[in-house]
ROGULO-227187 format. One record per residue (C-alpha): x, y negated, z. Coordinates in steps of 0.5 Angstrom, whole numbers, padded with zeros to 4 digits, always signed. Layout:
% residues N
XYZ/...
END
This chain:
% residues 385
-0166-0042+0096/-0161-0045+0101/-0155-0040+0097/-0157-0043+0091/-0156-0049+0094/-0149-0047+0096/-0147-0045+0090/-0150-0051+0086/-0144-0055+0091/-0139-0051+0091/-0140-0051+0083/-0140-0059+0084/-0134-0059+0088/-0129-0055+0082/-0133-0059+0077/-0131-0066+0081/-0124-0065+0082/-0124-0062+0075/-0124-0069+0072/-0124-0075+0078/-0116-0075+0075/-0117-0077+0069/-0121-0085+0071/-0116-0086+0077/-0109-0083+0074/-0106-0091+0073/-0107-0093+0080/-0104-0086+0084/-0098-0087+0079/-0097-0093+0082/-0098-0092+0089/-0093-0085+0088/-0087-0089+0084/-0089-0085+0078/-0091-0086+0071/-0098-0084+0070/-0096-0079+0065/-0093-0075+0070/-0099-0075+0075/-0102-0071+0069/-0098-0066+0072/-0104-0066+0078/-0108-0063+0072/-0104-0058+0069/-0102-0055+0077/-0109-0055+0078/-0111-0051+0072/-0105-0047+0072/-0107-0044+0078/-0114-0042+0078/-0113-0039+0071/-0108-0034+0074/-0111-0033+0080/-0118-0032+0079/-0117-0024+0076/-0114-0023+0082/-0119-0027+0087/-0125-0024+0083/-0122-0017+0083/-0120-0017+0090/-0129-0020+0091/-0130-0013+0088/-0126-0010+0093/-0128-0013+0100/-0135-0017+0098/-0136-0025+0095/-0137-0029+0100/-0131-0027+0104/-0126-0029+0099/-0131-0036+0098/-0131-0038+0105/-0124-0038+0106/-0123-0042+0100/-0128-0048+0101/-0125-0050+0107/-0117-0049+0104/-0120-0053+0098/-0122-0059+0103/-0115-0058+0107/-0112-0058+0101/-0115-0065+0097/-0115-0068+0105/-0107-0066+0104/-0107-0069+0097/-0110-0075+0099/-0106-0077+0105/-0098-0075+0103/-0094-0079+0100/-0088-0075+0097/-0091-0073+0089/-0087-0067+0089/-0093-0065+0096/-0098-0068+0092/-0096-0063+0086/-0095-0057+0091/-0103-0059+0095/-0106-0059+0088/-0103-0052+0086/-0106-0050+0093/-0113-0053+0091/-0112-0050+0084/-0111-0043+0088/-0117-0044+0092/-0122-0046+0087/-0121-0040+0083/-0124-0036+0090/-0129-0042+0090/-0133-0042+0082/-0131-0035+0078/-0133-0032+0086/-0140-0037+0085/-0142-0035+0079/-0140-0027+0080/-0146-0028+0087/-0150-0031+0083/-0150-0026+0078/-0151-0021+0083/-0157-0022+0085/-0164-0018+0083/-0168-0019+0077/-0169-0025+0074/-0166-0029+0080/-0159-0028+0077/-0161-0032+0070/-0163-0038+0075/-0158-0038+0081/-0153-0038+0074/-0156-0044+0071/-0156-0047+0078/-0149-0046+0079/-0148-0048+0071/-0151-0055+0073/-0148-0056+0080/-0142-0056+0074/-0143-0060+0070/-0145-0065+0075/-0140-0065+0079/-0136-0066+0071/-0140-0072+0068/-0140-0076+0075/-0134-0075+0079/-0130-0080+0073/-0135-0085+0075/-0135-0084+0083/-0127-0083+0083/-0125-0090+0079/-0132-0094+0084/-0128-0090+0090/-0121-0093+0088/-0123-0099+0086/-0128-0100+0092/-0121-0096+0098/-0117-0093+0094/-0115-0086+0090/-0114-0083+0097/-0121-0084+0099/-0123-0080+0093/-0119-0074+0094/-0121-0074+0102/-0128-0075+0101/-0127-0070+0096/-0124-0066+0101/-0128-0067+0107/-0135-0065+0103/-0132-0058+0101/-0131-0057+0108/-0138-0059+0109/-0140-0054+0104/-0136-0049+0107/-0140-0050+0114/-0146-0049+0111/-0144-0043+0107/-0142-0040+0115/-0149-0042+0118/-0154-0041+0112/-0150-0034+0109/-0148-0028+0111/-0146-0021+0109/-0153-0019+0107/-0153-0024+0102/-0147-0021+0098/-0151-0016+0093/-0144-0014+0090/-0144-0007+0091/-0136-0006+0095/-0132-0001+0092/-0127+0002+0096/-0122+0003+0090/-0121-0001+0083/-0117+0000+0077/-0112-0005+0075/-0114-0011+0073/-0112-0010+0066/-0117-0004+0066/-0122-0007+0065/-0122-0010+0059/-0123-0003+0056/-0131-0004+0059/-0135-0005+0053/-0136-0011+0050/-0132-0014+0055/-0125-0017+0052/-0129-0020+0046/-0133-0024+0051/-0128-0026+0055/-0124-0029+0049/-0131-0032+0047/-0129-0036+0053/-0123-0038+0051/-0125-0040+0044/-0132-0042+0045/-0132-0046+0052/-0124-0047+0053/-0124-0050+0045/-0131-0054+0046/-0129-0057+0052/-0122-0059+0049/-0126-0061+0042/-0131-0064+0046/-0125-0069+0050/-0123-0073+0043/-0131-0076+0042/-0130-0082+0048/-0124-0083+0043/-0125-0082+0037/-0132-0087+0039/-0127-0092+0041/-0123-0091+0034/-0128-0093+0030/-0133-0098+0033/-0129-0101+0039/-0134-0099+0044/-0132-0102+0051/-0129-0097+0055/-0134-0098+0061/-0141-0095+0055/-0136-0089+0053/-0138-0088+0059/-0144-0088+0060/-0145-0085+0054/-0141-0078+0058/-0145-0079+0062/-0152-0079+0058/-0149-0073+0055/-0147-0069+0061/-0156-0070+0063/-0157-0067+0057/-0153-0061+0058/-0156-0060+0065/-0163-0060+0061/-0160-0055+0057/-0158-0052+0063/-0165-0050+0065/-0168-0049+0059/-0163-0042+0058/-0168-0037+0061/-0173-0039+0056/-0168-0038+0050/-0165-0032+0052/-0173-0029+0052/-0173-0032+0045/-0167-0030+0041/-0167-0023+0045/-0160-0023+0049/-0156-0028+0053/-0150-0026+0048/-0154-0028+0042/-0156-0035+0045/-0149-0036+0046/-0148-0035+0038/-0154-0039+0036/-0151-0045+0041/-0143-0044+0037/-0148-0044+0030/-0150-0051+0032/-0144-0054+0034/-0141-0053+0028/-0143-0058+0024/-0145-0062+0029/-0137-0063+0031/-0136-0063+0022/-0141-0070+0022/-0138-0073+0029/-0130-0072+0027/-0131-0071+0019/-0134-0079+0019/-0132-0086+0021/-0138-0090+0022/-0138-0097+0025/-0144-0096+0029/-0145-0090+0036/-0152-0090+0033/-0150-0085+0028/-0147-0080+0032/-0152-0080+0038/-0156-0075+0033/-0151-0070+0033/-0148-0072+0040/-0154-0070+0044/-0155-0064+0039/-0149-0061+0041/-0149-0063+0049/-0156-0059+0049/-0153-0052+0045/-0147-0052+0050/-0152-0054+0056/-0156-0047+0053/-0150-0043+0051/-0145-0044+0057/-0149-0040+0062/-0152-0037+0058/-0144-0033+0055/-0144-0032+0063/-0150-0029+0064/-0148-0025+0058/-0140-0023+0062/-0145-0022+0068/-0149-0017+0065/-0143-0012+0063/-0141-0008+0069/-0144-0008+0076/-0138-0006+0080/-0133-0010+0076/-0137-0017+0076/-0133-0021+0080/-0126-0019+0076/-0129-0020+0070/-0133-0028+0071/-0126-0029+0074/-0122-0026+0068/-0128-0031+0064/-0126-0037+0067/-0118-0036+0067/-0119-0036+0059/-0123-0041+0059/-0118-0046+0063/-0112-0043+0059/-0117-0045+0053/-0118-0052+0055/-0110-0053+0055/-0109-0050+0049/-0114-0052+0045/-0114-0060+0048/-0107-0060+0046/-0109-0057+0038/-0115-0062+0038/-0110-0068+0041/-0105-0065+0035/-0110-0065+0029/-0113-0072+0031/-0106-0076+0030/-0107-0073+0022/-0114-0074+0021/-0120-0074+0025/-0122-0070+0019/-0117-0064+0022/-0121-0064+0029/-0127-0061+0025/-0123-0056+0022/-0120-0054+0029/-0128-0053+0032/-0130-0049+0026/-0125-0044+0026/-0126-0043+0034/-0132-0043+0034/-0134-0039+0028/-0129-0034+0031/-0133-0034+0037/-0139-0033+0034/-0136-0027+0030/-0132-0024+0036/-0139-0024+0039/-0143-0021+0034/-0146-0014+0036/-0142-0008+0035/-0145-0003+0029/-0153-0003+0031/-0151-0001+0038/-0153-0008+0043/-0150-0009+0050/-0156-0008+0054/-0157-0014+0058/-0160-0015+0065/-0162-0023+0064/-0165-0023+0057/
END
């Protein structure tokens, strides 16, 4: 019960210090002397890193244990968000932001190989565990870091921050050990480029990429395109995110009935991708005046990627024993180069049309689905179904 815990925070902690910048980027442009647009760069070192370091930490857990690369990384992670919080030379900020970036990839794709790790049907609800501590840490952490700036200061946000993750790394020295790594240590490893020969496990690495890397980057454009055609106050945007977010967290739970219901993990994931296609085509392809029309949609789509996202992790989880740990790193890595690509085309065919946004979440969408198709009548056995 304590590990799941652990791993629930340590996912919490990444998953706010994902999205805290985006409420608060005004106030540290102005308190560094930069414009806010620069203080994006905050978010694209912090992404940079962990999607280049992850296969490497995630590799590297295969070889000497999980839990030795993710203590160590809680405690740089909160030395690094104190440091981002207390310097006041921009070029340092960026370059503690690299370094928590860095250490975050040893903290939530080494979690969930953990969680993975586990016996039984232990590993589906540690999974989801860690799925929830990140989706709340997600749709809260813009809230608690604007109240936080508005109430001290931006900097209190990333100290606070900081100060937790070392908590989370104290508790982790006390409550676990080694014999709460179940990863089974090799004593050598192929290159990391190796194992996307594993079977079935370049097509669901790319489902990360398309599906949750091309979710998200979809996903970000609602509170504006809501705003664009209701002019709804900044402050219900909100929490209408937030709202959203408690009904991923309630799809969360509910994977492991899925899962049983449609056979596979991997099969949860497709259905969850089907239903997200015209839920993106009716919020994106109309322009209503009232958010009531979309909610219907909205909710929909929060709950399928609540049952899908776990569920594609359990399913890269399921491929290898030996190489989890590379692989769920691998996984995120795509997902994070997937948010800023993706983002970025979504932004683009937004500033056409809203109706190009619908278009873009098909096709990634509908290319996840057909990536993750069984391969002749051949299914990957899947520990977590």
């Amino acid at each position: 019960m304590m590990q799941s815990m652990i791993l629930f925070l340590v996912a919490f902690l990444v998953g706010a210090d994902e999205l805290m910048l985006g409420s608060i980027l005004e106030p540290i442009g102005n308190d560094l002397s930069v414009q806010p647009s620069q203080v994006t760069l905050f978010i694209t070192a912090y992404s940079l890193a962990i999607a280049i370091c992850a296969p490497y930490l995630g590799r590297l857990s295969d070889r000497v244990g999980r839990i030795r690369i993710m203590l160590p990384a809680c405690f740089v992670f909160g030395v690094a968000s104190i440091t981002t919080g207390i310097v006041h030379d921009f070029e340092l900020a960026i370059a503690s932001r690299v370094i928590t970036g860095i250490a975050s990839a040893g903290m939530l794709p080494i979690a969930f190989a953990l969680a993975g790790d586990a016996k039984g049907n232990r590993a589906m609800r540690q999974i989801v565990m860690v799925q929830a501590g990140l989706t709340l840490g997600m749709i809260t952490s813009p809230a608690i870091g604007a109240l936080l700036t508005q109430l001290l200061s931006w900097r209190a946000a990333f100290i606070i921050l900081g100060v937790a993750a070392l908590l989370v790394g104290a508790m982790s020295v006390v409550f676990m050990n080694n014999k709460h790594d179940e990863s089974k240590v090799l004593d050598t490893l192929p290159p990391i480029t190796d194992v996307i020969h594993l079977p079935g496990a370049l097509r669901a690495i790319l489902a990360m990429c398309l599906g949750l890397g091309g979710g998200i980057g979809v996903f970000n454009l609602i509170g504006l395109h809501i705003r664009d055609t209701s002019e709804l106050a900044l402050g219900w945007v909100g929490a209408i995110y937030a709202a959203l977010g408690i009904v991923s967290v309630v799809g969360n739970m509910c994977v492991g009935r899925a899962c049983r219901w449609l056979g596979s993990s991997r099969a949860v994931m497709r259905v969850a991708l089907m239903v997200c296609i015209p839920c993106s085509a009716w919020v994106f392809s109309n322009e209503m005046s009232t958010v009531t029309a979309y909610l219907p949609a909205l909710v929909l789509w929060s709950l399928a990627g609540g049952v899908g996202s776990p569920a594609l992790q359990a399913h890269i989880a399921s491929l290898s024993d030996e190489h989890r740990g590379v692989l769920m790193s691998s996984g995120m890595s795509m997902m994070h180069f997937g948010v800023a690509i993706w983002s970025a085309l979504a932004g683009f065919a937004y500033s056409v049309g809203s109706e190009w946004v619908a278009v873009v979440a098909l096709l990634l969408f509908g290319s996840a689905v057909v990536i993750l198709k069984p391969v002749g009548n051949a299914e990957q056995s899947e520990r977590y179904s």
